[in-house]
C-alpha positions in Angstrom: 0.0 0.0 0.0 0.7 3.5 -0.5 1.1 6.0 2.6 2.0 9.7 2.3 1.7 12.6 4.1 1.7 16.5 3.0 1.0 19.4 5.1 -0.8 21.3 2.4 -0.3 24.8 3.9 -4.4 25.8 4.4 -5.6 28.8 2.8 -2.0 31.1 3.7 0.0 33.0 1.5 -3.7 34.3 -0.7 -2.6 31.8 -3.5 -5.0 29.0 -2.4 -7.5 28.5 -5.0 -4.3 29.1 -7.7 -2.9 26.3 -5.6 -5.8 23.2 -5.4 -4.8 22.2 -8.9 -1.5 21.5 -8.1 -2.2 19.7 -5.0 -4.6 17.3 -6.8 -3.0 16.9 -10.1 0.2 15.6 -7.8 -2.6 13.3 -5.5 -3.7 12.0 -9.1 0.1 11.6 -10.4 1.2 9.3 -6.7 -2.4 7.9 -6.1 -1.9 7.3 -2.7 -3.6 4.5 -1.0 -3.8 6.7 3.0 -2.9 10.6 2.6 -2.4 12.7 5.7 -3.3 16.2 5.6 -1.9 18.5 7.9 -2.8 22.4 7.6 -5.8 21.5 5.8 -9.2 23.3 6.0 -13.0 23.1 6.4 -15.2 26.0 5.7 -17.8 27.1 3.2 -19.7 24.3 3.7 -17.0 21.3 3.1 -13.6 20.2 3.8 -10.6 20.2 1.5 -10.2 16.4 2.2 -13.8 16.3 1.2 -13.7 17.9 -2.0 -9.8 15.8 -2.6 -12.0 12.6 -2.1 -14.2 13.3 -4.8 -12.3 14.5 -7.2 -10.1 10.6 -6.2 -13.1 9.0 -5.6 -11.4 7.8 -1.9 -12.8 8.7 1.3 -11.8 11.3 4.0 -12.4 12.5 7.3 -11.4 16.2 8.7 -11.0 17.3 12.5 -10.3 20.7 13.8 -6.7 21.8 15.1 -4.9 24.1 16.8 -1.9 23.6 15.3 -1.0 26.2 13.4 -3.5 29.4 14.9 -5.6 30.5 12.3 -4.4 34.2 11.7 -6.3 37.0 13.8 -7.3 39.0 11.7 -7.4 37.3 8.9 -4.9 38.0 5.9 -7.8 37.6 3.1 -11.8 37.2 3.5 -11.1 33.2 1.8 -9.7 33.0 5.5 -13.1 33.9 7.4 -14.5 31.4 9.1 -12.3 28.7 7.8 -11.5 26.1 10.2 -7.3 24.5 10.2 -7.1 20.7 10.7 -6.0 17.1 9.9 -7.4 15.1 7.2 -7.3 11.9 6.3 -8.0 10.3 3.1 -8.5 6.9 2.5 -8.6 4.2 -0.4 -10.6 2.1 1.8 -13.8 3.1 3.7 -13.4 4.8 7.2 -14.9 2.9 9.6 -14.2 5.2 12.8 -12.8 8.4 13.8 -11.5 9.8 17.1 -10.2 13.0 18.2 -7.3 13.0 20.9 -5.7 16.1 22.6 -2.1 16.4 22.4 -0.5 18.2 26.0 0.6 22.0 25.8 1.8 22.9 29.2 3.9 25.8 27.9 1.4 26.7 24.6 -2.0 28.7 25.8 -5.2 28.0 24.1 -6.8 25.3 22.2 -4.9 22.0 22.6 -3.4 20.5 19.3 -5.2 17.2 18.4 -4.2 13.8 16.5 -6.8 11.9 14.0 -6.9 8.4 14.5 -8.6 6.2 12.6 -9.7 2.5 11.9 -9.5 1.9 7.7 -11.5 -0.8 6.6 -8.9 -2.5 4.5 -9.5 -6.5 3.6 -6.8 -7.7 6.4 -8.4 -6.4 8.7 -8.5 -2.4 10.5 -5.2 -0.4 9.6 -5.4 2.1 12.1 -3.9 5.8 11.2 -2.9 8.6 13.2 -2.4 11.7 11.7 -0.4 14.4 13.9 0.8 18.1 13.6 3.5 18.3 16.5 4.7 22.0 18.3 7.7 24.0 16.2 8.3 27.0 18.1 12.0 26.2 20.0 10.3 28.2 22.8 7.9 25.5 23.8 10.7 23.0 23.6 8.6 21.1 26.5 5.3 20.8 24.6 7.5 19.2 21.8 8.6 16.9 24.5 5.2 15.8 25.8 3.8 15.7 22.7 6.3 13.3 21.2 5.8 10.9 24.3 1.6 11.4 23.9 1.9 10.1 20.4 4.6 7.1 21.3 2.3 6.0 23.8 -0.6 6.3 21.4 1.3 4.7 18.6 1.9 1.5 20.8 -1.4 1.2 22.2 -2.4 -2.5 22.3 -5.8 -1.5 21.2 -4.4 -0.6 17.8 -3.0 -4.5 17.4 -3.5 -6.3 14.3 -2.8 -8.0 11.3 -1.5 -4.7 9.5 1.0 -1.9 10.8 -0.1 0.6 12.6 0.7 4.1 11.0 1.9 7.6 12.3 2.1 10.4 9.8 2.0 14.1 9.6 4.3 17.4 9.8 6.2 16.9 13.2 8.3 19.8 12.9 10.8 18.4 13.5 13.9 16.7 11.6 14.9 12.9 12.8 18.3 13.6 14.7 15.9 15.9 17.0 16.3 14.8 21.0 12.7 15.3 21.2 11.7 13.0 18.7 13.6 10.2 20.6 10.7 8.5 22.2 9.0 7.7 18.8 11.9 6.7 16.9 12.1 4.2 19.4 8.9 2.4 18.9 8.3 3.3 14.8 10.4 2.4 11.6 11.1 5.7 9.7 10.2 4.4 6.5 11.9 7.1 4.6 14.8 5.7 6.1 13.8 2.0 5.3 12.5 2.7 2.4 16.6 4.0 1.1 16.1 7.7 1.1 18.2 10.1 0.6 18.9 11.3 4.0 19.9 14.7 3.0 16.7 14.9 1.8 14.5 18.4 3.0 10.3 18.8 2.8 10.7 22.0 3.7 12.6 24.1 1.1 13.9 27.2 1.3 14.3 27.1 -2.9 10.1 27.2 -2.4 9.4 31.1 -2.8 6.6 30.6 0.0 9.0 28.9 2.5 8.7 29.8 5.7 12.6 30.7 6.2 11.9 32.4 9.9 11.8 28.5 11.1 15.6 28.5 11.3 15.6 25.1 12.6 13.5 23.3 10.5 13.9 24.7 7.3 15.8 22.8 4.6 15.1 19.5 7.1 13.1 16.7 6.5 10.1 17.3 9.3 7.6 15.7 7.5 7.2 11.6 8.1 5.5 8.3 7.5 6.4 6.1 10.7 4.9 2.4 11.2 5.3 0.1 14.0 4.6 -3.6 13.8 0.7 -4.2 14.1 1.8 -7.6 16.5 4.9 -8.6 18.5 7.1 -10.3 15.8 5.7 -8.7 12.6 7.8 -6.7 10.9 7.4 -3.5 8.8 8.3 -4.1 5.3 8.9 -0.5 3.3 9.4 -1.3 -0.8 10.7 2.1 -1.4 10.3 5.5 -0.4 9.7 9.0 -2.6 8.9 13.2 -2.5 6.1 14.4 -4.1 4.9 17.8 -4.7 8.6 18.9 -5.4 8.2 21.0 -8.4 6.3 23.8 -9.6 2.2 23.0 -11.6 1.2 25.9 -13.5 4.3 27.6 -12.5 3.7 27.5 -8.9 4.7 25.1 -6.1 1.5 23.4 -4.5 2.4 23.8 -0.9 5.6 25.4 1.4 5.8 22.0 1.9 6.7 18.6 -0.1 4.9 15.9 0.4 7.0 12.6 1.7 5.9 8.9 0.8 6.4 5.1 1.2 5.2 2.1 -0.3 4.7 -0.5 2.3 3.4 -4.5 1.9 0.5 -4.5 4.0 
């Protein structure tokens, strides 16, 4: 199966609309079996992962984030009312959804969430988490916590099964970080497995949109499919790993970020 993940950069930088062709023709081009979708939106009456799914035919799911703030006020009226979130499209139907809170000790506000959910694949449920982790150095401890939250809920036993249970998303973060320590030791990085160039960035400072203030993220790979065994003594086997979204559509790149990828036997 194919897994990838892109944090598709909501409706910033008032190139949006110019931008949704881009983002789908590249969907259509990799045709993932599970897509994560990080920054993503819901407003005017749908969801972007609603509208992806039926331009794919696939099905998706959406729920709200607070990971990044919506701007206040907003930068263009597209903005107004629009909600940020995770989305999850899926080849196979979605049989459930949950919502769980990631900790912010150090962050004020809404708490930043994770998507998980149980696919209805012909083995059996592949469950999915789909995560947006803390970037700003000065909440070094939310990183922390987070990173743990999403360990422990990687490794839940409830999430046991015949297929491998999947973390993906924009973790903000690149894979030598300290932070990221507790779930590097309970996932395969299938970039990594997969034979990928580890020099390899998903956010690029060559992109005209980049976000180039994020001094210690920029021109890192932060953006990751991870998998851990769905039973003691299965293994995770990764085929091959890729980047997508790496090149300008229409003349413009799709996102500030590129979207990373693996094929995995299920």
């Amino acid at each position: 199966m194919r897994v990838m993940t892109w944090n598709v950069w909501w409706r910033f930088g008032g190139n949006w609309r110019e931008r949704a062709d881009g983002i789908r023709i590249t969907l259509e081009t990799y045709q993932p079996d599970v897509l994560g979708l990080v920054e993503t939106w819901a407003g005017d009456g749908t969801t972007q992962p609603d509208v992806l799914a039926g331009q794919l035919g696939m099905h998706a799911a959406f729920v709200p984030s607070s990971l990044p703030p919506a701007p206040e006020p907003v930068e263009e009226p597209g903005q107004l009312g629009v909600t940020v979130g995770l989305g999850l499209l899926s080849r196979w139907p979605i049989l459930r959804t949950e919502i769980r809170e990631l900790p912010h000790p150090q962050r004020p506000g809404a708490a930043p969430t994770a998507l998980v959910a149980a696919l209805d694949h012909p083995r059996g449920p592949l469950h999915v988490i789909v995560a947006c982790r803390e970037w700003e150095p000065r909440y070094a401890a939310d990183r922390a916590a987070q990173s743990q939250a999403l360990a422990d809920l990687v490794t839940d036993p409830a999430l046991d099964g015949p297929l491998p249970v999947l973390l993906i998303g924009d973790l903000n973060a690149p894979p030598d970080e300290p932070e990221l320590a507790p779930l590097r030791a309970v996932t395969v990085d299938t970039w990594e497995e997969g034979g990928g160039d580890p020099g390899v960035t998903t956010l690029d400072s060559l992109v005209p949109y980049a976000p180039l203030e994020a001094t210690t993220l920029i021109d890192r790979r932060i953006d990751h499919v991870l998998a851990r065994p769905g039973r003691p003594g299965a293994v995770v086997t990764v085929r091959g790993a890729f980047l997508a979204g790496d090149r300008p559509i229409d003349g413009r790149y799709p996102s500030d970020h590129y979207a990373i990828g693996a094929d995995l036997d299920p």
